[in-house]
N, C-alpha and C positions, 0 to 999 in steps of 0.2 A: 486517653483522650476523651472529652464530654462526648455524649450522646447525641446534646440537645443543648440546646440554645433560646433562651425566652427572651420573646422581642418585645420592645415599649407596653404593644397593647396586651400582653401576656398571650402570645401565641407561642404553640411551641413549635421550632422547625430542626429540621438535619443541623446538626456542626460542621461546619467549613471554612476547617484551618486556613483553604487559598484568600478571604474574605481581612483575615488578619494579616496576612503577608501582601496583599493589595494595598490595604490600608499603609504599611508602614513602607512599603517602594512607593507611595504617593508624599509621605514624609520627606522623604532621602530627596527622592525629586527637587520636592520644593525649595530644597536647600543645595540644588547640585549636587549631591551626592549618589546616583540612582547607584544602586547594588543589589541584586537581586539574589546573589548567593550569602549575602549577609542579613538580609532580609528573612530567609526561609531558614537564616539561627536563630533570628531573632524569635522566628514564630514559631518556634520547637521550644525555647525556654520559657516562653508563654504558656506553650501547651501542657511544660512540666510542673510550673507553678502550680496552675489548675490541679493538674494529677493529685500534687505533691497535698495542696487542702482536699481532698477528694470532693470536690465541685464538679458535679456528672450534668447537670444543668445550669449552666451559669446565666446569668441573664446579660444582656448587652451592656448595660454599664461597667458590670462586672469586668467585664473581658477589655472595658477601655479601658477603666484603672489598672490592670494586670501589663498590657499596654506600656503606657505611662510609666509605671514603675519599672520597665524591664530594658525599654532607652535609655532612664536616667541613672540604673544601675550598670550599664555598661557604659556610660560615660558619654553617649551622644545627646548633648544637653539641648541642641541647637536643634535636632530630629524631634526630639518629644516635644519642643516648645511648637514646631511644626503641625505634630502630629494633632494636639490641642488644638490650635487655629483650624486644620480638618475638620476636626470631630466637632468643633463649634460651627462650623460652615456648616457640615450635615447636617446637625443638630436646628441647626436654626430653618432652613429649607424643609427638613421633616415635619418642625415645627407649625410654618407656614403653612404647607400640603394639610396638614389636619385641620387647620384652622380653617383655610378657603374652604374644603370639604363641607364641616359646619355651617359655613354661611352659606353655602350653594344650598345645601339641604333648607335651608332656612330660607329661603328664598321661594322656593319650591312651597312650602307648611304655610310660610306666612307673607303678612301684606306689610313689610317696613317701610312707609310712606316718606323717604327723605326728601323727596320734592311734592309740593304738594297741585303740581302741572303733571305727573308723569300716571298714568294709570298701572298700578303695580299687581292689579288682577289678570289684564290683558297678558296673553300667551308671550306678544314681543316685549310688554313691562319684563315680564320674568326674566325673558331672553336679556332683556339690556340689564337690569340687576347684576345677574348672574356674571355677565361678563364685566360688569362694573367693581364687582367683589376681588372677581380675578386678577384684574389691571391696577387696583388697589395693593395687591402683594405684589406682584412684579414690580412696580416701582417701588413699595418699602424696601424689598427685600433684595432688589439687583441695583436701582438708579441711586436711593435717596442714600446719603451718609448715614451713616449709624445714628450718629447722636442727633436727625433731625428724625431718623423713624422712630428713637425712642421717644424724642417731645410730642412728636403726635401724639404717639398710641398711651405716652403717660397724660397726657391731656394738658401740656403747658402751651402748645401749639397744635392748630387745627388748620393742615392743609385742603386746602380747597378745590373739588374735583380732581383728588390723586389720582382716581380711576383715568383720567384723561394725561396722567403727568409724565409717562413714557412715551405715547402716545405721540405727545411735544405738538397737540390743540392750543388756542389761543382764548381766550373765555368769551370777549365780547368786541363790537366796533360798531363803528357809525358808518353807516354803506355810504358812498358817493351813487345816490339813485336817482338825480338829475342825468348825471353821465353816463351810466346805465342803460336808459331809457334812450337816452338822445344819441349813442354811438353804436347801441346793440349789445349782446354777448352770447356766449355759448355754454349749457346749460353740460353738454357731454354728446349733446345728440342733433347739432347741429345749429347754425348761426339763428337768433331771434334777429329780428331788424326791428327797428324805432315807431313804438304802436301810431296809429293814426287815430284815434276816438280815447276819448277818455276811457271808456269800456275795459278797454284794450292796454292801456296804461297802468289801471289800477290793478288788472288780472296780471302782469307781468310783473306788479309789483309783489306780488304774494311769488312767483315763481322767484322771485331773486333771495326775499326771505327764506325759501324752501331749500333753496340751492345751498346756500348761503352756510343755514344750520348745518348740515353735514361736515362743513366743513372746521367747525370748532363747536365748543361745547357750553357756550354761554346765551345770552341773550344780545340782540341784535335791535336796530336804529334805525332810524330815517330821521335826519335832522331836523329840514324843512319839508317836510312832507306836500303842503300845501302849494310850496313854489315848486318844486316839482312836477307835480300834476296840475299844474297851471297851463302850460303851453298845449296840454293835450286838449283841454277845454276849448283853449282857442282855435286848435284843430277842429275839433269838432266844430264850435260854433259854424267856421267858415264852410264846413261843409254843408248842416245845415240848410243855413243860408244860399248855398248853390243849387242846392236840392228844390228849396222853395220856390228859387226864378225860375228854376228848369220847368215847375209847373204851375208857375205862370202869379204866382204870387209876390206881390209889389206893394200892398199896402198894411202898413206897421210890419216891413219884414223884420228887422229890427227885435222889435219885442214877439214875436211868434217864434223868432230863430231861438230867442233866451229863455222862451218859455218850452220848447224843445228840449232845451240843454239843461234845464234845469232838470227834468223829468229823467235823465239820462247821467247826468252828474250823482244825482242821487242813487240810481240804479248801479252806479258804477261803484259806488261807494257801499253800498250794501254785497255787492260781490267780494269787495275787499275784506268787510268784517266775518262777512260770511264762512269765505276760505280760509281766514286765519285762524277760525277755530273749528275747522274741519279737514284741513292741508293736513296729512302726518309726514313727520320727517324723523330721523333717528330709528328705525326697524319697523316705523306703524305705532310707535308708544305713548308720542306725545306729538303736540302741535308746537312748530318753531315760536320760542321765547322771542316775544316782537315787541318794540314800542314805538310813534309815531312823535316828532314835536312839530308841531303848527301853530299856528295864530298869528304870523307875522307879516305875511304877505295883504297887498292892502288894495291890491289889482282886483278888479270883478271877476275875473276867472280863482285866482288864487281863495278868494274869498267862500267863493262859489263852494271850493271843496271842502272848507272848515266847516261854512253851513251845513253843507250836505252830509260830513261824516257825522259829523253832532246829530244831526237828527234822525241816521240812520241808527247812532248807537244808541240812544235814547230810548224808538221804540224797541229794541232788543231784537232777539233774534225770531226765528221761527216760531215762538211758541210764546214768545214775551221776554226769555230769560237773558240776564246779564249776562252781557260776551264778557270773557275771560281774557282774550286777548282780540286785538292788539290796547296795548297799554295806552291811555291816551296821558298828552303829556302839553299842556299850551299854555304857550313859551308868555311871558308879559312884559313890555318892556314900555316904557315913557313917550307920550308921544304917539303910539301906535293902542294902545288899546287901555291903558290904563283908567281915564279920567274919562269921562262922557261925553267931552268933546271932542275924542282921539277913535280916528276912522273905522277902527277894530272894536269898539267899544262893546258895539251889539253884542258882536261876537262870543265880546269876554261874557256878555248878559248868560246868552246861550248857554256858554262851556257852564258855567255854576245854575243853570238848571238841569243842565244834563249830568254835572257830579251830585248835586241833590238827590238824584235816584238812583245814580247807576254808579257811583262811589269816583270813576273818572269825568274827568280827564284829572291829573294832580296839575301841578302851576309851577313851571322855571322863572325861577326872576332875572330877567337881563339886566338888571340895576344893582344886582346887588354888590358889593365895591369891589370883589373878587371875581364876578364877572364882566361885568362894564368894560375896563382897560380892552377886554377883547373884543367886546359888542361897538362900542366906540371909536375905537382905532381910526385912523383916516385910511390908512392903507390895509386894502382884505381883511374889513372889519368880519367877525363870527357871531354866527348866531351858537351859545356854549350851549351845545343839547345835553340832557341827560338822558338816560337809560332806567325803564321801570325800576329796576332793582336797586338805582341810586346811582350808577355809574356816570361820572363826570369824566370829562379827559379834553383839554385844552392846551397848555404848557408844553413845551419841549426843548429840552437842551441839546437835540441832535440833528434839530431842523424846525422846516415850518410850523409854528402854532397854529393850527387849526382843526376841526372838529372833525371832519370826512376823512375816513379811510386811516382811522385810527381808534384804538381801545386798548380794553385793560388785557395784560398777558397774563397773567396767572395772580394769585391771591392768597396770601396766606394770615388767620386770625390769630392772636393773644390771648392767652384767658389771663385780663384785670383780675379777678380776683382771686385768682390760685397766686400769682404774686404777692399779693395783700395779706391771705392767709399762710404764704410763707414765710413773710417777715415782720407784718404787725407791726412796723415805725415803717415812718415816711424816709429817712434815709435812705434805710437797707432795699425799701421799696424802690425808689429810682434806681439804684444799683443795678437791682436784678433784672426790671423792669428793660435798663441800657443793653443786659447783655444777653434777653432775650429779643431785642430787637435785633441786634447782631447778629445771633443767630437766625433768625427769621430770612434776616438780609441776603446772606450766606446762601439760605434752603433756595428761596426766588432766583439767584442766581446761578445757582447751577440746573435749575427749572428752567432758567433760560437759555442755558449750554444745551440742552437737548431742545430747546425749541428755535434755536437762530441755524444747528446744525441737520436741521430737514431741508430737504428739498421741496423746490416750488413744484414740480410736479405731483408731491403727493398731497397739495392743494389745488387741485384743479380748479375750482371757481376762487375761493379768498386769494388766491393767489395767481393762478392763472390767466382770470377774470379779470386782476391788477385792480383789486379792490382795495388793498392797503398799500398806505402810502408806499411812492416807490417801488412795487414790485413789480410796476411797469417795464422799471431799467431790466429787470432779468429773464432770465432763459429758462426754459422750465429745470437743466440739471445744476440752476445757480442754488448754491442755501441760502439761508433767509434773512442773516443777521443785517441787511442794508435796510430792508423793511419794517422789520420787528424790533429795529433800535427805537421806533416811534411812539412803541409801544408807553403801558407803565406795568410797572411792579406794583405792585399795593398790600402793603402791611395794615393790617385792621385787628381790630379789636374789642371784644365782648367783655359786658358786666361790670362799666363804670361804675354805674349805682351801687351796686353787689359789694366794687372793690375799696368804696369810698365807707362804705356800712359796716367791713372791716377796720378803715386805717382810725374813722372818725367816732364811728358809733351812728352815724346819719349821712343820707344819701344826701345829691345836690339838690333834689326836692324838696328838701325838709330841714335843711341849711346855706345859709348864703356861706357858712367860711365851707364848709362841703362844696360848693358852685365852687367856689373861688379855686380851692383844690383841685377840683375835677378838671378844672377849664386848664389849669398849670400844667397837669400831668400829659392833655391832648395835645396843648401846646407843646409842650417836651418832646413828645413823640414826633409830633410833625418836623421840630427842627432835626432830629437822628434818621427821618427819611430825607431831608435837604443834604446833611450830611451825605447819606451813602450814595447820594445822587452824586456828587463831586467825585467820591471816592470812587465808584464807579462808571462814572460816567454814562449813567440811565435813569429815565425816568421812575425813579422810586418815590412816593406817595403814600397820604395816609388816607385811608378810606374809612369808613362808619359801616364795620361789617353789617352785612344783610344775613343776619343770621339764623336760615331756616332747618336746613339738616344739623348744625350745630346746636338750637337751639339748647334742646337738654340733656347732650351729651358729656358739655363739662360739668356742669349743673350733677350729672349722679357720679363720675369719676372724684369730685372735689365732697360729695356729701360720703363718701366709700372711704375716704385716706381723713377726712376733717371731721367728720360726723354732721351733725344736723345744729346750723346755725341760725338762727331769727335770723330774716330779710338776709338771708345771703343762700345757705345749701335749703332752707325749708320749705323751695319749690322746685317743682320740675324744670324751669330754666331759669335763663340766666337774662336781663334786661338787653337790650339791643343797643350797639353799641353805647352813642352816649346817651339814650334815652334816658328819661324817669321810669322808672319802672310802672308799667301797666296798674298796678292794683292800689297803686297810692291815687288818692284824693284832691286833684289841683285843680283852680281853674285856669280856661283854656290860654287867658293871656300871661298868666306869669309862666306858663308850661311853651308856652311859644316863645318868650324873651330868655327864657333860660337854656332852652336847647339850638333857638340860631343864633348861640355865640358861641356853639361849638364849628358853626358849619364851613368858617375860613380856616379853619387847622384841620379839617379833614379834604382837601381840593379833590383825591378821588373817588366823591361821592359820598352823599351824605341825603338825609332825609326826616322831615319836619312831619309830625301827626297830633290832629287833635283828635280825639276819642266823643263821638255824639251818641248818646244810647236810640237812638229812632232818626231816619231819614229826615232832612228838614224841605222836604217836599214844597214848593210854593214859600219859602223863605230866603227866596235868593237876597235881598238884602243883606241877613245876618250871613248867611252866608260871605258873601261880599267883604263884608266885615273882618270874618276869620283870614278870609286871602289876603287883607289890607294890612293886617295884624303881621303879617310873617314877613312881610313885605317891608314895614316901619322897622321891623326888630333884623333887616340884613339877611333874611330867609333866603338860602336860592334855591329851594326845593321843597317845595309843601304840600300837605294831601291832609284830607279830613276822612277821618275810616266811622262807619255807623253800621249796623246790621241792615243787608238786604235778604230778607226771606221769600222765597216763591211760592206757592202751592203751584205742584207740577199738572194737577187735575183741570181745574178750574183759571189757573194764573193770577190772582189774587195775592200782590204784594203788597211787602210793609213789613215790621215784625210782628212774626207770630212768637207769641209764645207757650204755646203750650204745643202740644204734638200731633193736635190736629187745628185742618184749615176752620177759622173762624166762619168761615162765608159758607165749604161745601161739605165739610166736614172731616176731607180726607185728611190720610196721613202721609200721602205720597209731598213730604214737603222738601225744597234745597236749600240750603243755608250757605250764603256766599259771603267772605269775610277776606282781606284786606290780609297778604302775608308776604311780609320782604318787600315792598312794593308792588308786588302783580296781586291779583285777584285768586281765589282758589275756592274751593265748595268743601267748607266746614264739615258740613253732614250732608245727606241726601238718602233719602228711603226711597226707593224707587217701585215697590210695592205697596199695592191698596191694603194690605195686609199688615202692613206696617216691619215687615220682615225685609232683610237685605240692606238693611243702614250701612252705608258706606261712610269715612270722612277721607279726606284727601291730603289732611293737616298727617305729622307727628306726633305721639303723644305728648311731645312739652311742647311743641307747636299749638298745639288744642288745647292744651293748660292752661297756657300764655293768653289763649284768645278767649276764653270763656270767662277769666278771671279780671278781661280790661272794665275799665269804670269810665262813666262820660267826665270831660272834661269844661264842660258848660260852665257850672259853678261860677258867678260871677263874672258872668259873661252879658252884655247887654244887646236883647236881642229884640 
């Protein structure tokens, strides 16, 4: 009998023939057969094989193929085929166990910045990593089917926040925070009740955001923010106003009460920006992914609070610097703020001197033809909000259309050009194209089997709170599927441009029959998620991936298997959904007319960019112009992205370019840039020394952004 035994990592341990007699009564088992005196023959003629090659050390494969050949030489065809399915089970878990190891350790050594919100130096970043590596193999490797962990991990599919996918989190929703406010809730630790001062409104609104986060793993909403905290204003006011008779005050109370409120509305709204990026939620790592949409209310109070946050975010935070969050997002629609004669007009003035500096607010269009039907309706007409990161969600085939207490369920991306450089004809292309959306379809829905079969309990606020639709009706031991039917699936997609550079030789930048293609294949896709909506019966959707942890992930998987192709593998990423790619040369109107006719074939979420190389400070006009622009061309979501640089010393913005401040010299400078739709810090040296540069980007995140070009070019400004 062997001595010794060398295992995978070349250790040598004792031999233990019981180890092989285990192994095959786990065989017999599995096939009903348990025999445990035929088992210890079987592990004796093993042991003689061995003898018989004088094998004094055999190594572990060894001993499985000895194994293998010694069931199928005695005729148990049906045990060895068993025994195989085993040793692949083990094999793959052993697998797995070494691989987390790796990324733990790595986690630990270094800073892999996959969001570029999450501080990955801080003690809890590491802590949430770490277990986000982990919860990443448990659902490969126990929830998801084989052949959707293989498309991941070969990079034909990129599942979105797996770490959360056993878990069975929801990614995002639009909170009902009018009802919130006005009925009260319960945080864990006891009932809030219905603030009375705006103060008070706005401080509970960062607690519902707080609350909120923990309960899924995405970014989170307030539709109308404005009409919301409208009533609290008028609370206030009337208080005020009591306050002033009480001492004895009568003349212009009126304007003294508003001039009160105004001073107070503002403060209350500086509380709000404040706490949003300094609340931590998720173990201390990051601040809740927020967005606001406003501009629609046309009430003096309502207005009040557009005013006041715009000019809160404007002058920035404690030191000057662009808040990060919350996302500002104001909403435009006909009639209310669009034209100069439209009540909100100023407003709209405002919000585009306040995106000239501070990169937000971006702009919803309520007109656009794919919005309107909901914004217009006669009955529970919607204000359609999005969500920083692009997220839309309106339609439903399982009940009421409308925007509160509903979002996206989970998310899963395509890589365009790994199809492209599979098949090289537009045929073969929709082919494979069809029947990885299939599968994609497949992966989301069994993503949803473990997420409609949780309990409401183990949501205590998203669900307890009965923040999503429906989950009112339940109990907290009800599951979820009556609620989370409202949800959407969303199948999305990276590297149009990439994939079209492939089929054509040129992007849709740089071709109208490329535009024409590109436009066909989104359209495609959009009707094969109509389709599996039917076939399903769920809200399945095409989205315009926001591609920030993916960004050039498939990008070095597709350069590894295809080599290094001009305008497709010979950058570190891959262009965003349907965008033009960053580093081509356009101006801003035909890069506007070309990319909002993608944005009715993508309904879950999408998003418009023009690229300015400097702030346009004091040019709200032209600005004006660019909003007008996306607006004319069916835009429902658009943002203009330009460098905001700080000096952290002095406060001296604009861009710098070079690596010290032009005004005090230092080097302590932040560099805030524009990723996925939130905001993130490029770089930041936090040292006079010039030491300690941080970025909060990816590396193909940082590629992507360093490598953008303005989009002005025949633009008239």
């Amino acid at each position: 009998m062997p001595s010794k035994v060398v295992k995978r990592d070349g250790r040598e341990q004792p031999f233990d023939p019981s180890k092989i007699t285990h192994a095959i009564k786990k065989a017999f088992s599995a096939v009903d057969k348990d025999n445990h005196s035929l088992a210890l023959s079987l592990t004796y003629r093993v042991l003689n094989k061995l003898a018989e090659k004088g094998v004094d050390k055999p190594t572990v494969p060894r001993v499985q193929r000895e194994v293998e050949n010694t069931l199928m030489e005695a005729g148990h065809y049906e045990v060895a085929r068993s025994y195989v399915i085993y040793r692949n089970d083990r094999d793959r878990i052993r697998e797995a166990d070494t691989k987390l190891m790796k990324e733990l350790i790595n986690v630990l050594e270094t800073k892999d910045q996959e969001n570029a919100n999450v501080n990955g130096d801080a003690p809890m970043g590491k802590m949430l990593k770490g277990g986000s590596e982990a919860m990443k193999e448990v659902y490969f490797n126990h929830f998801a089917k084989e052949e959707h962990a293989h498309a991941h991990r070969e990079g034909y599919i990129h599942v979105h926040d797996a770490d959360f996918a056993a878990i069975g989190t929801t990614t995002c929703l639009q909170i009902p925070l009018d009802r919130l406010l006005e009925k009260g809730f319960n945080t864990g630790h006891g009932w809030i009740t219905t603030p009375n001062s705006i103060e008070s409104a706005a401080s509970l609104s960062c607690i519902i955001f707080q609350s909120n986060q923990n309960d899924h793993h995405g970014g989170q909403s307030f539709a109308t923010f404005d009409s919301s905290l409208a009533p609290y204003v008028r609370v206030t006011l009337d208080k005020v106003k009591k306050e002033l008779v009480e001492y004895g005050v009568e003349e212009n109370l009126e304007e003294k009460a508003w001039k009160q409120v105004r001073k107070r509305t503002y403060q209350a709204m500086q509380i709000f920006v404040f706490n949003l990026n300094t609340m931590h939620s998720r173990a201390g790592a990051q601040v809740p992914f927020t967005s606001i949409n406003f501009g629609l209310d046309t009430t003096p109070e309502g207005r009040l609070v557009t005013e006041m946050l715009l000019k809160v975010y404007k002058k920035g935070l404690g030191k000057g610097e662009t808040p990060i969050f919350p996302n500002l997002i104001f909403s435009l629609a006909q009639g209310v703020n669009k034209q100069p004669e439209d009540p909100n007009y100023d407003l709209r003035r405002l919000a585009h001197e306040v995106s000239c500096e501070r990169l937000f607010p971006n702009y919803s269009n309520q007109d656009a033809s794919y919005n309107a039907p909901f914004y217009y309706r006669e009955e529970d007409p919607q204000v359609v909000a999005y969500m920083g990161c692009r997220t839309r969600v309106i339609s439903n085939r399982r009940g009421e259309e409308v925007t509160e207490g509903r979002g996206n369920l989970s998310f899963t991306s395509i890589n365009l050009p790994r199809v492209a450089l599979e098949t090289r004809e537009i045929d073969s292309f929709y082919s494979q194209l069809k029947e990885t959306v299939q599968l994609v379809v497949e992966q989301l829905y069994d993503r949803f089997k473990i997420q409609k079969n949780k309990k409401v309990k183990e949501f205590p606020f998203l669900m307890g709170q009965s923040l999503y639709l429906d989950s009112d009706k339940l109990s907290s031991e009800d599951t979820l599927e009556e609620a989370l039917k409202h949800g959407t699936l969303s199948i999305g997609f990276i590297g149009l441009a990439e994939a079209l550079k492939v089929l054509t030789g040129k992007h849709h930048g740089e071709s109208e029959e490329s535009f024409d293609l590109g436009l066909e294949i989104i359209k495609y896709m959009d009707g094969l998620c109509k389709e599996a909506s039917k076939e399903y019966n769920l809200n399945y959707s095409l989205v315009a991936t926001p591609a920030e942890g993916l960004s050039g992930r498939f990008t070095e998987l597709d350069r590894e298997r295809f080599g290094e192709i001009e305008g497709v593998t010979d950058k570190d990423w891959y262009s965003n959904s349907f965008h033009i790619p960053v580093e081509y040369s356009i101006g801003a109107s035909e890069k506007i007319r070309k990319e909002s006719a993608f944005n009715k074939y993508t309904p879950a979420g999408h998003i418009n960019y023009v690229e300015l190389d400097a702030a346009p400070k004091g040019n709200i006009d032209a600005f004006e112009q660019l909003v007008n622009a996306s607006i004319d061309n069916d835009c429902g979501y658009f943002s203009v992205n330009f460098p905001v640089d700080q000096c952290l010393h002095c406060g001296n913005n604009g861009v710098i370019d070079d690596e010290t401040c032009p005004v005090c010299g230092s080097l302590r400078i932040q560099r805030v840039r524009r990723v996925t739709g939130y905001l993130g810090v490029l770089e930041e040296v936090p040292e006079e020394t010039g030491e300690g540069k941080t970025s909060g980007f990816n590396h193909g995140k940082f590629q992507e952004c360093i490598n953008r070009v303005s989009h002005l070019k025949g633009f008239k400004s």
